[in-house]
Structure formats: C-alpha cells, structure tokens
C-alpha positions as a Markdown table, in Angstrom:
| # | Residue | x | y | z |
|---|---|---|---|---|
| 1 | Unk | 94.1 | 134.6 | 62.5 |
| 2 | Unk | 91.0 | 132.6 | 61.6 |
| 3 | Unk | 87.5 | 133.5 | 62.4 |
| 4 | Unk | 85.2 | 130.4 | 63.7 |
| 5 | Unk | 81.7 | 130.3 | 63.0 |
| 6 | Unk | 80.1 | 128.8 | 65.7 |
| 7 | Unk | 76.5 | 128.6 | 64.1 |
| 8 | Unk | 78.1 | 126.3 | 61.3 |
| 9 | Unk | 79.4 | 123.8 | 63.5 |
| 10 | Unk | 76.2 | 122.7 | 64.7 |
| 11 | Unk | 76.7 | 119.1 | 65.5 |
| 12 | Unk | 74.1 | 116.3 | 66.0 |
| 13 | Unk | 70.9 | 117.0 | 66.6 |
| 14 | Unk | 68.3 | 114.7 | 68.9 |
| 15 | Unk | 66.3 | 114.2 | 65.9 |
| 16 | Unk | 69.7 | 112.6 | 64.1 |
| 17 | Unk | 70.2 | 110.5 | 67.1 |
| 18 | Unk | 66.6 | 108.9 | 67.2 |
| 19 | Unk | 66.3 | 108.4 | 63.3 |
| 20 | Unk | 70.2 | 106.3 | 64.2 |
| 21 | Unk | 68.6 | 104.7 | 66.8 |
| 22 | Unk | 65.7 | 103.8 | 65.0 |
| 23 | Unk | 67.7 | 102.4 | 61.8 |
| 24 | Unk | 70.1 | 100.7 | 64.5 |
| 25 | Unk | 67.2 | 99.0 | 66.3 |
| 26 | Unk | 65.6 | 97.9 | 62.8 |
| 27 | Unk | 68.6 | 96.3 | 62.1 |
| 28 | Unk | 69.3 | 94.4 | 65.2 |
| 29 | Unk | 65.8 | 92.7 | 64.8 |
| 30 | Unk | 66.5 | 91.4 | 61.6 |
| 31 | Unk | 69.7 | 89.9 | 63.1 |
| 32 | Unk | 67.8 | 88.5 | 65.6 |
| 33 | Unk | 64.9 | 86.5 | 63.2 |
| 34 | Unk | 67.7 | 85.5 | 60.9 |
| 35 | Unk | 69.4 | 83.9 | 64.2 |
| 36 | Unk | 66.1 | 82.1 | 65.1 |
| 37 | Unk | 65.8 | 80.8 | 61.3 |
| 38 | Unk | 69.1 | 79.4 | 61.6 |
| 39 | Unk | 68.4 | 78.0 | 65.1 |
| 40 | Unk | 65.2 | 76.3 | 63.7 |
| 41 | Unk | 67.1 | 74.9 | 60.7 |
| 42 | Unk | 69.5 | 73.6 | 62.7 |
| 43 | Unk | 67.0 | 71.5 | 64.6 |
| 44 | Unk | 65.6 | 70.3 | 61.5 |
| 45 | Unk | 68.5 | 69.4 | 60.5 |
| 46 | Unk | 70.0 | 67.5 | 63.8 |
| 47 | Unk | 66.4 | 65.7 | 63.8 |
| 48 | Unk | 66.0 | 64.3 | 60.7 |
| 49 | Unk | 69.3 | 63.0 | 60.9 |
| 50 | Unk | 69.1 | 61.3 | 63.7 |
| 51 | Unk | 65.8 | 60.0 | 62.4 |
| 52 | Unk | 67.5 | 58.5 | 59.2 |
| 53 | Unk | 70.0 | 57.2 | 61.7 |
| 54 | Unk | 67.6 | 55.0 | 63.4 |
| 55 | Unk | 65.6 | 54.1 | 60.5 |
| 56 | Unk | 68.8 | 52.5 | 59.5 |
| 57 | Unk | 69.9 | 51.1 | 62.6 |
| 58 | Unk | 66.4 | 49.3 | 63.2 |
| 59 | Unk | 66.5 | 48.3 | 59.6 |
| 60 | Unk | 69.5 | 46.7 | 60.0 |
| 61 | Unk | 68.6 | 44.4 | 63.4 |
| 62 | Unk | 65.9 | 43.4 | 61.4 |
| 63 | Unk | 67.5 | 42.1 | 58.6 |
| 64 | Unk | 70.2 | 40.1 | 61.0 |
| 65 | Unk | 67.2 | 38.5 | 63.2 |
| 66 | Unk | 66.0 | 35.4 | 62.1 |
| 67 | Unk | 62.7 | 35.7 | 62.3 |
| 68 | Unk | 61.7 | 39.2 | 63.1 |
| 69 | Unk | 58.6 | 40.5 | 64.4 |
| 70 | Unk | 56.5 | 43.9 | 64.4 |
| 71 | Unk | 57.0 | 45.9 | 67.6 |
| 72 | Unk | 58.0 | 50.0 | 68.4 |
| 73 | Unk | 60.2 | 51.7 | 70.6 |
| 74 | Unk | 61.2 | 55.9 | 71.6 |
| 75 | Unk | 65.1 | 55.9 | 71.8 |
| 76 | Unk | 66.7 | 59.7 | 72.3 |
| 77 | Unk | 63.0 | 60.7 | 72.0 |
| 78 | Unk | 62.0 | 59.6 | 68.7 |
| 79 | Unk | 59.6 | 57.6 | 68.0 |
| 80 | Unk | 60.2 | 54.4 | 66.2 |
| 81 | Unk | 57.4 | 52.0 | 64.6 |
| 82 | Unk | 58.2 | 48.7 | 62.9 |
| 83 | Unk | 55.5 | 46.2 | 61.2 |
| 84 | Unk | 56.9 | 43.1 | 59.8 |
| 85 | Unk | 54.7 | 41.4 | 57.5 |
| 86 | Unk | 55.3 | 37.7 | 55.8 |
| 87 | Unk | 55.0 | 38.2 | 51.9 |
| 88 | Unk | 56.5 | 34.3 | 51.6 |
| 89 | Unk | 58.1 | 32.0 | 52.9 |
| 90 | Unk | 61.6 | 33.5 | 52.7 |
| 91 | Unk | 60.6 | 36.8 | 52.5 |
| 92 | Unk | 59.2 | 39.6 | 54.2 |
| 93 | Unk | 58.2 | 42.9 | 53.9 |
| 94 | Unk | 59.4 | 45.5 | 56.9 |
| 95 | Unk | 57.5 | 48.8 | 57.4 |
| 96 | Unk | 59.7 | 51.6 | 59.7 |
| 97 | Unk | 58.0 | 54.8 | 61.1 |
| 98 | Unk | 59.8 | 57.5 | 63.2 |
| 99 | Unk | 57.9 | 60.5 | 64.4 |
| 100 | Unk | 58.7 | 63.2 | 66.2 |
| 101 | Unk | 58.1 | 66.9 | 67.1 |
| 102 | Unk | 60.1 | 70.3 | 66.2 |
| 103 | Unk | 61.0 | 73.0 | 68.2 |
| 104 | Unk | 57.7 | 74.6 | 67.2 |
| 105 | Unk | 55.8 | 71.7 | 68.3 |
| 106 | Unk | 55.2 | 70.6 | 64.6 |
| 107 | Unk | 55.1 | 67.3 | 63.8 |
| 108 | Unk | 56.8 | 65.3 | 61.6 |
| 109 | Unk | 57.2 | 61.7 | 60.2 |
| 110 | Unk | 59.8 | 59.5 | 58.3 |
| 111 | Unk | 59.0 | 56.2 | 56.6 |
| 112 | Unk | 61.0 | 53.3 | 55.2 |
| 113 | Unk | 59.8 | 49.9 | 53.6 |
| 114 | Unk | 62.2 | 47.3 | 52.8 |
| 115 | Unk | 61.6 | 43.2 | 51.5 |
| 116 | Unk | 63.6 | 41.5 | 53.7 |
| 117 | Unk | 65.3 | 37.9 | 52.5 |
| 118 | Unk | 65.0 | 35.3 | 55.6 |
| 119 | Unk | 66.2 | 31.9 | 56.2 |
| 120 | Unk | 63.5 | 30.6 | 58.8 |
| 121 | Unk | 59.9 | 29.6 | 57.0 |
C-alpha cells in the first residue's frame, strides 16, 4: 500500500486567494470602463443621428415652402436653428443649427448651409 504525504498536499493558501481576488477584481473594473466607453459611444452615436435626421427633415420643409423664413425649434430635445437669408430673387441661402448636450454634459453642435431655388420674388 501507498504512503500519503500530507505535508505535500498543501492546498491553497490565503495569500493565493487574495493575489486571485486581487487579479479578479482588476479585471472586473476594466470590464466595467470598457462597458461605460461603449455606453458613451452609443449616445454619441444615437445623437448625432438623430441630429442629421432633423437637419434633413427641416432642410426639406424649407425647400417645399414657398417663401420660407428664419425661425428655431427643440423637437425630442434638440435644438434646432434655421436662418433664411435672400441671396436673389429666386434664391436663397438657408443656415441649420442643432445643438445639443451628451451624457457628460458636453456640448455639441451640427451645421448645414444649403442655396435654396424659390419660385416667389
């Protein structure tokens, strides 16, 4: 029959357990800060979208209006700017601003200009 040693089957020892724990815990807040990185980016990204969406969508009453006119508005919390100048007779020259703030309370801007073909003088 087999002799066992018991002094060479030690096991773990508490100073094993904390450097694990240690190494674990490291590793959990790097999880963490790439979680909030991809949370932040993905409010960039739902924001500027919807931005460029209304850019567009403003653009596009203004180019269907007869004889538009310079004014602002804040739909879904963004806010929109317009300025509508008169280059010549048929034409004019439209100006869109949106502005809004990030999650970290940055802000941030979007501009489009646009020379706009009209019919009324």
């Amino acid at each position: 029959m087999k002799r066992i040693d018991l002094k060479s089957n030690r096991g773990i020892t508490i100073l094993e357990v904390l450097i694990a724990m240690v190494v674990l815990s490291l590793s959990l807040l790097m999880l963490l800060n790439m979680a909030m990185v991809a949370l932040d980016g993905n409010d960039w990204s739902n924001k500027t979208s919807l931005a460029t969406q209304l850019l567009q969508e403003k653009m596009e009453q203004l180019r269907v209006e007869e004889d538009p006119v310079s004014g602002s508005d804040e739909p879904k919390g963004i806010k929109r700017t317009w300025t509508v100048d008169k280059i010549a007779s048929h034409l004019r020259r439209v100006d869109i601003d949106v502005a809004w703030t990030d999650v970290r309370n940055r802000s941030k801007t979007n501009t489009i200009t646009a020379y706009i073909k009209t019919e009324a003088e």
